[in-house]
Each structure stands twice: as C-alpha cells, then as structure tokens.
N, C-alpha and C positions, 0 to 999 in steps of 0.2 A: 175295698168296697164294702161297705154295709146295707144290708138286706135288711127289714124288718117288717112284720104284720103285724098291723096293728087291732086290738080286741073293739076296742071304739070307734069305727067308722072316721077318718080324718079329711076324705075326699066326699062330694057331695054331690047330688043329681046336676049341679050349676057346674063341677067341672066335666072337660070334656074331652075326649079325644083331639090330641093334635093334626090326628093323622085323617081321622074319618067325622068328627065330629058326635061320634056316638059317648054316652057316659063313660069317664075315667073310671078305671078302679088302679092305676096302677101310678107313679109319679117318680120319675127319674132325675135327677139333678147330675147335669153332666159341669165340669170344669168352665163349661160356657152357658150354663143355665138349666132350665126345668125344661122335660118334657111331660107330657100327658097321655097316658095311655088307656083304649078299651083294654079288654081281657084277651080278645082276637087279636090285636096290636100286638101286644106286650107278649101274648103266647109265640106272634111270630118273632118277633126282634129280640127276645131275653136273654139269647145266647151270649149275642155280640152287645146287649145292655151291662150285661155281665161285666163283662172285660173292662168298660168303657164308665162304668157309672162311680159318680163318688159315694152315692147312696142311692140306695132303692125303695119304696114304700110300695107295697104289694098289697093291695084289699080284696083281691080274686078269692079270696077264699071265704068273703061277706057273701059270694052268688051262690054257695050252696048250704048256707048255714039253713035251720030248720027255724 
C-alpha cells in the first residue's frame, strides 16, 4: 500500500465524503474502486484502510496548515 500527502491540494471542496457527504480530504483506491473520505471518516476507518488499500491520498493535514 502506498500512502502519500500531498503539498498541492489534489481533492476539492466538490469532492465529498462517501460516507456522510461532508468535504473529502482523504481518497482511498481499493482493488474494486475509489472511496472518499472526511477526516472524521478516514480517522475512523484508517486502520482497516490500511491493510486493504492499494493507495492512499491523505490531505488531513491541509486542515491545520496556517
């Protein structure tokens, strides 16, 4: 699995949560497709995203830049 943050912003206020419909900041690509995650989403599920993900794009950390 690869994990990566990216410094550019790549996810956008138009993506959205799969789960709850609040803003993405996180993007999973599993063996059977993309999911879309908040920060609240992704902080729950990332254990088992972990394990399961072919790659990971992670922008949780654009919510406390200055």
């Amino acid at each position: 699995m690869e994990q990566t943050e990216s410094a550019t912003p790549v996810l956008t206020a138009a993506d959205r949560c799969d789960q709850c419909g609040a803003r993405a900041w996180v993007k999973v690509t599993l063996n059977s497709g993309e999911l879309l995650f908040c920060a609240h989403h992704a902080n729950r599920h990332m254990e088992s995203l972990r394990e399961t993900a072919v790659t990971i794009l992670d922008e949780r950390h654009l919510l406390t830049e200055d």
